[in-house]
C-alpha positions, 0 to 999 in steps of 0.5 A: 502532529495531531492535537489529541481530541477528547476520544484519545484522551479518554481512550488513554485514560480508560487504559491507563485504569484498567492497567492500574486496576490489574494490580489488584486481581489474581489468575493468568488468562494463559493458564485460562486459554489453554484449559479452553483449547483443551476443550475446545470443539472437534472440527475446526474451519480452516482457511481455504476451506469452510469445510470444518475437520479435525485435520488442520493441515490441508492441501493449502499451504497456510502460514499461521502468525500467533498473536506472540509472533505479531509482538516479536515485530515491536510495531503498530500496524498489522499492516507492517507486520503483515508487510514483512512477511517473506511472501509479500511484495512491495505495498503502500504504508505511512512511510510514503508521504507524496503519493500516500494516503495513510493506508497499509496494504498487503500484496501477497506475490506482489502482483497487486494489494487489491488481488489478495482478500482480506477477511476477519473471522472468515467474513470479508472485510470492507475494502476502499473505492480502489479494492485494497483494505487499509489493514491499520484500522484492525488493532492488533490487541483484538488478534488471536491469529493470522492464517495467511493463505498462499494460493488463490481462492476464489472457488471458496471464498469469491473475488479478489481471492487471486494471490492469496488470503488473509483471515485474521481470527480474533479473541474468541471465549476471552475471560478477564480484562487484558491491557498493554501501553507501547512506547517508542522513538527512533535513535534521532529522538523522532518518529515517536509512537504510542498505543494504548489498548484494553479490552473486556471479556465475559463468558458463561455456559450460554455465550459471550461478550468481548470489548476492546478499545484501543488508540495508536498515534505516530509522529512524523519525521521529516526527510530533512533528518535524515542524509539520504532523504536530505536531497532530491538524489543521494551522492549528486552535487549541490542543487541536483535534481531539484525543482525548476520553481524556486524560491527566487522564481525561474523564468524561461521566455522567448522571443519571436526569433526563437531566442531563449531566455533562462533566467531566474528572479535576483531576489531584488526584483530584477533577472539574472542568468538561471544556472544549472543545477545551483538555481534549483530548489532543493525540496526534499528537506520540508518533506515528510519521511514518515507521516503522522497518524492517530487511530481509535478503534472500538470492538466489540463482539458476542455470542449467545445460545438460543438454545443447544443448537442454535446461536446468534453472534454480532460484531461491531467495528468503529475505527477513525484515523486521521493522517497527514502527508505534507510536502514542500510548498505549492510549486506555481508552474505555468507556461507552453511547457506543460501545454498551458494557456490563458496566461498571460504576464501583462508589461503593465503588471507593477513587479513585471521586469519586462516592458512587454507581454510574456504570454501562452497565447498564439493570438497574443503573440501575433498582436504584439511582435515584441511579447515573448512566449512564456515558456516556463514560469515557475515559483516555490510559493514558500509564503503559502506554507507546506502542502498538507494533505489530512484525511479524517476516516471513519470506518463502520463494520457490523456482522451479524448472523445465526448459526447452529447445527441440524442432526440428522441421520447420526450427523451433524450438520453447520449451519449459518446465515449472515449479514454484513454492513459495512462503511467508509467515509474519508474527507481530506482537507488539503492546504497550500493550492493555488486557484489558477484562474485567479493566478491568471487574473492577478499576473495580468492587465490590473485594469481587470485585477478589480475587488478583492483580486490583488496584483501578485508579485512572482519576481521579489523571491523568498528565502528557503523559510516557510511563511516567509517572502515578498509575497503578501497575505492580501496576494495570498488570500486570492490565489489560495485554496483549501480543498475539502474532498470526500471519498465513500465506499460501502459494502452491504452482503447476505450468506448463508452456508452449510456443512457436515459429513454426507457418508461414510466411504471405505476412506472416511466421510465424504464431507461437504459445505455449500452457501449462497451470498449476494453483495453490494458494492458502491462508492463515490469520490467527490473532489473540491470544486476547484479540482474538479474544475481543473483549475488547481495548482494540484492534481486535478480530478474528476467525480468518481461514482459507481456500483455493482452487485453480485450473487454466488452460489458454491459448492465445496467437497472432501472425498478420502480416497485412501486409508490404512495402506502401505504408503498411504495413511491417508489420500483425500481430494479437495474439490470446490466451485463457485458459480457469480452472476455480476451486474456488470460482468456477467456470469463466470465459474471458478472451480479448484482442485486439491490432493492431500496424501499423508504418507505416514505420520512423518510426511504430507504431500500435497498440490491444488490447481485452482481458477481465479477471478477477480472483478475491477474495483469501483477506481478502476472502473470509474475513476475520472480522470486525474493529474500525476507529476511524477519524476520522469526521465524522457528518453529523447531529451537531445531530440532525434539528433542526439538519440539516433538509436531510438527511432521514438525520438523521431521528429523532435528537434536537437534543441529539445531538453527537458524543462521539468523533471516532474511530467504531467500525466494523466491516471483514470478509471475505465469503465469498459475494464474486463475482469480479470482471471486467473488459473494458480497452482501450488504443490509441496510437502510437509515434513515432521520426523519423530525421530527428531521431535519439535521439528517440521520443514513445509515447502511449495512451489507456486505458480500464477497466471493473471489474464486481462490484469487490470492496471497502469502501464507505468509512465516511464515504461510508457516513454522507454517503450515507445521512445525504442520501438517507435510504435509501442505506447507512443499514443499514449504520449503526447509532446508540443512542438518543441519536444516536451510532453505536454500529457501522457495518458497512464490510466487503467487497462486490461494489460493483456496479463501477469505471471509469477512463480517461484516456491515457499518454505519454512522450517521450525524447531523446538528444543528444550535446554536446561539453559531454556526453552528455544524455537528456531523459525526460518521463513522464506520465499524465492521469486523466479518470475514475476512477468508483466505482459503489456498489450498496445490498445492501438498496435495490438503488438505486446511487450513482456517485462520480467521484474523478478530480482529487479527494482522499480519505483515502489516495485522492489522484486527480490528473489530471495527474502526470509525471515529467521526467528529464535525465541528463548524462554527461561523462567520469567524471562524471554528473548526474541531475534528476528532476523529480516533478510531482503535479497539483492535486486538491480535497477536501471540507473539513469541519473543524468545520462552521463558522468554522474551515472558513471560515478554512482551506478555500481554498474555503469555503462562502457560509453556515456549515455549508455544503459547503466544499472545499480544494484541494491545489494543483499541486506538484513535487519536485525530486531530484537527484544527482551521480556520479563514476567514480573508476577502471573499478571504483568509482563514488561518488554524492551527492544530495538527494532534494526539493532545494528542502524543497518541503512535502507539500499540506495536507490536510483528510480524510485520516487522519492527519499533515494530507497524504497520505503515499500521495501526497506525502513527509514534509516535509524534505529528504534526503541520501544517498550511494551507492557502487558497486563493481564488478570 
C-alpha cells in the first residue's frame, strides 16, 4: 500500500550487502557468545529487582523469551509475539483497522495496556499520549531476550508497573555482522510481509559499539477476501446489518401530522419505498482486515571504560512507521436522528424531489405548514473514495549515563547515573471527510450557494464502485476535506541508583539498592481545524494538551534468613518501597513484600504481596472531547411498550426503532481523574527434580485489585444498565423526543475498580535421543476472575461485571489459554511446532432480538426477544517451521503459521469482521521464509 521511500530503499539494500557480503567470512557468533556467557559477570539485575545476585531465580515470577523462541512465531511484530503470550489479554494491533491506529500493545492480565511497563534494558520506554507503548517500533533483530514479569511493581520500578513488566534485553558485547530477510504471504496470495535487518557489533578489553538498522513492510488485506468479514454480520441474510447510507441514498421525513415517509433514491432522481434490510449499504467489502504498515528502525548502542571502575553507555533510537486504516467511503448523515440542526434541503434546490422545505429546524417548520422534518438523511458518498486515515511516526530515544563500582570495606558497590530523552511525533493525514457547514450551505437556498459553493446533488445515486456516481468533482472539491492532525508526547527523566552487599548475616549478605529519578511527561493533540470545529462528517475532537512530573526515591532490601538447615537451603525476604511526589496527584508510598525459600535443591517456594499505583496518562486526563459511532444495540428499541420488563425504557414511545445501528457517542479525558492503586499477590513454586534431568514445572497463583480504575464504562453496558435499572448510567444518555439517542457520554472515570485472579504455569523438558535433541514447553494461565466494578457518579449505586470466560467487543476473557512448543534438533537440522490453545468463552448475542438470534446464537432464548448467548468454542492454532544450517554461517527457515487454516470463532458483539482480532487471527493460512546470516 505504501510507495517505498529512499530510506526503505537503502535499508534493503544495505541489507542485501551485508548478507551477500557473509559469504566471505568464517566463525559462528553461537560458538562466540557462548565463550562470552561463560565469562560473563557474577551477579546479574534481574527483572523485578535491581538488587544484582547470582541466584536468578527470585520471589517474581519471570517468564524469560529467548531470541529463538521469538523466532518459533514467524511474525514481524514483537508486539504480536508478545500478544500470544498466555498471560496477555486482548490489546490493539494492525489487524484492527476502524478504531485502530497502527500500534501493538501488550496487556498482561488483560486489565488495560497502559497498566503494564515496558522497559528496554531495564530503563522505561517512552509511552504514547494514552500511556501505552507501541511495541512495533522495537525491531526484533536488535533482542537478546524477554523477562516478562507477572506481578505488580511499583515499589522497584514506578508507575504503571500494576500487571506486570516487560523488559526487553538487547545484544549485549555482540562481535561480528548478523543479517536476516523474511518473506511471507497468506494462502490467498495477500497480507504479504517482508523485513530486512542487519546489525554490526565490535568489542574489545575497554568497551563496545553495536548498530542495527532494520526496515518491515505489510500489506493490507481486505475484509472483502475473506467470507467472514465479507458482510456486516456473518450467516445474516443479504442486506443485514448494513448502513442506513447507501449509495442510492435514504431518505427519512415527516410531516407535520407525524406521518413518516422512508424512502430511498431510485437512482433516477426520483423516490422509492426503503425496504428492509435489502436497501442497506453492505460496507464491510471496502474495509481493511489487516492494515498496512512500513517501519524503519536504527539502533545503536555503546559502551566505554574510563577506567577499571568506572564506564559511560548511550543508546540511540530512531524509528518511523507509516500506517493506514481505510474504511468504506464517508456515510454523509444528517438530520433530527442524530440530534442535528441547521440543515435545511431547500424546494428550490435543482435535485430535490420535493416541492417543499425538508429540514432540522423548529423555526422552519413553524413558517411554512408543508416542510417536512428531516428525520434521517443518509448517503454513501462512493465518488469522495475510501476513508483513509495514514499516520507518519517518529520516534526518538536517547539513554545515556555512567556506571561503575565503588569498593569499600572488601565490597563492591554498583552504581549508575542516567538520563533519558525521549520523543513521539505522529501526524495523520486523513481523506473522504465532509465539511458539514458547506454540506449545509450546498443542500440549501442556491440564492446562498454563491462562488466557489456548487449545489449538491444527494438524490442521482451511485453504483457499489469507488470513485463513481452523480455526484461531480466541482460538488466534491467544496464539500471534502483533508484533515492534517498532529499528536506528540515527550519524556525527559534523571536517576541515579546504587547497589551492593551491606554485611555478612548467619544466612548471607544483607544486599540492597536504593535510587533517585525525577520525570517529565507532557504531550499534546492538535486535530484539523475542521474537526476541532466540529464540523466534520468524521469524529470530531477537541485539542489535547498537558503535562505532569514527578520525583521518586526507593529503597530495595535482600535479608537471607535462613541457610544449611534441614528443610531450609535457603530463605530470604525481599523487601523494597518507593516514596512519588507528582505535580498533580500528590504524594503516595508503595512498598512490596517477598519470601523465597529453597527447600533443597529440587524445590523453590515463593510469594510477594505488593502496593501498585499508577498515574492517569496525559489522554485520560485532558483529552477533550470527541465523537464515537460505534455499532450499538438499543435495548428500548419498541419503546416502554414493547419493553415492559425494563423500567429504563420508560417514557419512550411504542413507535420508537432505532434509525441507525452506529450511535453517537461522546469519549473524552478528565481532568479531575484520581490515581489509580493497586494492592497484588502472588505465591507458587519451582519444581527441578534431579532425578529427572532437563525437567522444571513453575506454578503461581495471582491476585490483583485495582481501586479508583480509570476507564470508560463502555457504551452499550451504559444502554444495558440503565435501560434494566432505571437508575444506573441513565445520565450519561440522552435521547430526542421520539426515542433515539441523540448522545451518550462514555468518557473516562474513576470506575470505583478492578480485580482478577487466577494463577500461571509452565513445564519444560529437555531430553536427548539418538533420533535428536527435544525440548517440550507448555505455557499456560486460567482466569478465575477478572471483575470490573462500576460506580454511578450520579446515584453512587455500583454494578459488578465479572468478564472471566466471557467475550465482549475487543474484550475476549478466556479462562483457559496455553501455549505448548516442541523444539527438535538433529544435526543441522531443527523443527519447531508451537501449539497456541484459546479456551472457550460466551457472549451475549442479540442480533436481531428475534428469529435471527434463534438461528445463530448456539444458545438461544426459549421465548423470542429474550437474552440469547453464543458461545465461541475452544480452538487451537498450529505453527510450525523447519530450519536447516547450511554451513557455520547461514541458516534458512520455511514454515506455516496456523498449519491447519483453522477459522477465527465466530462472533456476535464485537465490532467489526464477525471474530475478535484482538484474540484470534485472520482466517487463512500464512507462509514464510527466513534467512539468517551470521559471521
Amino acid at each position: 500500500m505504501f510507495t517505498n521511500s529512499k530510506l526503505a530503499k537503502s535499508v534493503k539494500l544495505a541489507c542485501a550487502f551485508g548478507a551477500a557480503s557473509t559469504i566471505g567470512f568464517t566463525g559462528a557468533v553461537n560458538a562466540q557468545e557462548t565463550e562470552e556467557a561463560a565469562d560473563a559477570v557474577e551477579k546479574i539485575e534481574v527483572t523485578g529487582s535491581r538488587i544484582r545476585r547470582t541466584d536468578i531465580e527470585g520471589a517474581n515470577p519471570v517468564t524469560v523469551m529467548s531470541r529463538v523462541d521469538i523466532e518459533k512465531f514467524g511474525i514481524t511484530s514483537i508486539g504480536d509475539v508478545l500478544q500470544a503470550i498466555p498471560s496477555a489479554g486482548s490489546a490493539i494491533n494492525t489487524n484492527n483497522n476502524n478504531g485502530g491506529n497502527g500500534t501493538t500493545t501488550i496487556n498482561i492480565r488483560g486489565i488495560g495496556s497502559n497498566r503494564t511497563l515496558v522497559l528496554v534494558n531495564g530503563k522505561r520506554w517512552a509511552p504514547g499520549l494514552t500511556g501505552s507503548v507501541d511495541l512495533n517500533n522495537i525491531p526484533a533483530s536488535i533482542i537478546e531476550r524477554i523477562e516478562v514479569l507477572k506481578d505488580g511493581a511499583s515499589a522497584v520500578y514506578g508507575s504503571d508497573a500494576v500487571a506486570g513488566v516487560v523488559n526487553i534485553i538487547t545484544r549485549q558485547d555482540f562481535e561480528g555482522v548478523h543479517a536476516s530477510g523474511y518473506i511471507g504471504q497468506y494462502d490467498e496470495g495477500d497480507g504479504n510481509k517482508e523485513q530486512w535487518d542487519i546489525g554490526f557489533g565490535t568489542s574489545n578489553d575497554k568497551g563496545n559499539v553495536y548498530f542495527n538498522i532494520s526496515y518491515v513492510e505489510e500489506e493490507p488485506t481486505l475484509a472483502g477476501d475473506r467470507e467472514i468479514s465479507a458482510v456486516p454480520t456473518f450467516g445474516t441474510p443479504e442486506g443485514f446489518g448494513g448502513s442506513s447510507a447507501p449509495p442510492q441514498g435514504r431518505f427519512w421525513t415527516f410531516d407535520q401530522a407525524d406521518n413518516g415517509f422512508n424512502e430511498q433514491g431510485d437512482g433516477n432522481g426520483g423516490l422509492e419505498p426503503w425496504v428492509e434490510p435489502d436497501s442497506r449499504f453492505n460496507f464491510a467489502p471496502f474495509n481493511y482486515l489487516s492494515t498496512p504498515q512500513e517501519r524503519t528502525n536504527i539502533y545503536t548502542q555503546a559502551r566505554y571504560e574510563l577506567t577499571d571502575n568506572l564506564s559511560v553507555n548511550v543508546t540511540g533510537f530512531y524509528g518511523n512507521r507509516k500506517s493506514e486504516q481505510a474504511l468504506a467511503p464517508t456515510p454523509l448523515f444528517i438530520g433530527t436522528a442524530f440530534g442535528d440542526t441547521g440543515f435545511t434541503l431547500s424546494a428550490d434546490n435543482p435535485f430535490s424531489p420535493y416541492d417543499f422545505d425538508v429540514t432540522t429546524d423548529q423555526d422552519v417548520l413553524d413558517a411554512d405548514p408543508n416542510a417536512r422534518e428531516m428525520f434521517l438523511f443518509g448517503r454513501r458518498m462512493m465518488e469522495a473514495g475510501f476513508r483513509s486515515f495514514k499516520q507518519n511516526v517518529d520516534q526518538f530515544q536517547f539513554n545515556g549515563g555512567f556506571e561503575g563500582v565503588i569498593e569499600f570495606a572488601d565490597r563492591e558497590f554498583f552504581w549508575d547515573a542516567n538520563y533519558t530523552y525521549a520523543d513521539i511525533t505522529q501526524n495523520t493525514s486523513t481523506d473522504g471527510l465532509l465539511n458539514m457547514d458547506r454540506v449545509a450551505q450546498a443542500i440549501g437556498d442556491p440564492a446562498n450557494c454563491t462562488g466557489e459553493c456548487t449545489p449538491l446533488n444527494l438524490f442521482g445515486g451511485a453504483p457499489n464502485v469507488i470513485g463513481e456516481g452523480t455526484i461531480t468533482q466541482e460538488m466534491l472539491d467544496y464539500i471534502t476535506f483533508t484533515a492534517q492532525d498532529e499528536l506528540n508526547s515527550s519524556l525527559e527523566s534523571y536517576s541515579a541508583n546504587i547497589s551492593g552487599e551491606l554485611l555478612e548475616l548467619p544466612a548471607g549478605y544483607l544486599a540492597f539498592a536504593s535510587g533517585y529519578e525525577k520525570r517529565w511527561q507532557s504531550g499534546y493533540d492538535q486535530p484539523d481545524a475542521i474537526i476541532a470545529a466540529g464540523i466534520t462528517s468524521g469524529n470530531a475532537r477537541q485539542p489535547t494538551s498537558g503535562a505532569f512530573s514527578v520525583e521518586e526515591v526507593y529503597l530495595e532490601l535482600a535479608v537471607p534468613l535462613l541457610s544449611d538447615m534441614p528443610g531450609v537451603e535457603q530463605l530470604d525476604l525481599e523487601l523494597a518501597t518507593r516514596y512519588s511526589d507528582y505535580s498533580n496527584f500528590g504524594d503516595t508510598t508503595n512498598s512490596k513484600i517477598g519470601l523465597k525459600w529453597r527447600i533443597n535443591d529440587d524445590l523453590l517456594v515463593r510469594g510477594t504481596w505488593s502496593e501498585a499505583f499508577r498515574a492517569p496518562s496525559l489522554d485520560e486526563l485532558f483529552s477533550g472531547n470527541s465523537d464515537s459511532f460505534a455499532p450499538l444495540t438499543d435495548p428500548c428499541n419498541g419503546g416502554a411498550a414493547g419493553n415492559p420488563e425494563l423500567p429504563g425504557c420508560a417514557g419512550i414511545p411504542a413507535s420508537y426503532e432505532q434509525p441507525n445501528t452506529q450511535i453517537r457517542t461522546t469519549v473524552g479525558g478528565n481532568a479531575n481523574l484520581e490515581a489509580e492503586e493497586a494492592e497484588s499477590f502472588t505465591y507458587g513454586f519451582v519444581y527441578s527434580p534431579e532425578a529427572v534431568e532437563g525437567l522444571s514445572i513453575t506454578f503461581d497463583i495471582f491476585d490483583i485489585e485495582v481501586d479508583n480504575a480509570v476507564s470508560s464504562v463502555g457504551a452499550q453496558t451504559i444502554l444495558n444498565a440503565c435501560a434494566q435499572t432505571g437508575v444506573n448510567l441513565c445520565s450519561l444518555i440522552e435521547r430526542g423526543a421520539g426515542g433515539n439517542v441523540v448522545d451518550l457520554f462514555n468518557g473516562q472515570v474513576n470506575l470505583g475498580g478492578q480485580t482478577t485472579s487466577g494463577f500461571d504455569y509452565n513445564v519444560a523438558y529437555n531430553f536427548e535421543t539418538e533420533y535428536g535433541d527435544f525440548r517440550v514447553n507448555w505455557d499456560g494461565t486460567y482466569v478465575d476472575e477478572r471483575t470490573t466494578i462500576v460506580v454511578d457518579p450520579v446515584t453512587n449505586t455500583s454494578t459488578e461485571f465479572n468478564d472471566a470466560g466471557l467475550a465482549g467487543d475487543r474484550d475476549v476473557v478466556p479462562r483457559l489459554r496455553t501455549n505448548l512448543a516442541v523444539t527438535w534438533a538433529y544435526d543441522d537440522w531443527t523443527a519447531n511446532w508451537l501449539v497456541r490453545f484459546i479456551g472457550h468463552t460466551t457472549e451475549e448475542c442479540s442480533i436481531d432480538g428475534d428469529t435471527l438470534d434463534q438461528q445463530l446464537c448456539s444458545d438461544p432464548s426459549e421465548e423470542l426477544g429474550g437474552d440469547s448467548f453464543n458461545e465461541l468454542e475452544d480452538m487451537a492454532y498450529h505453527d510450525v517451521s523447519l530450519g536447516y544450517a547450511v554451513n557455520d554461517n547461514l541458516r534458512i527457515t520455511l514454515g506455516v503459521n496456523n498449519l491447519f487454516d483453522t477459522d477465527p470463532e465466530v462472533s456476535y458483539s464485537t465490532f467489526a469482521n464477525s471474530f475478535d482480532p484482538s484474540m484470534y487471527e485472520i482466517p487463512g493460512q500464512f507462509f514464510y521464509s527466513r534467512v539468517n546470516l551470521n559471521f
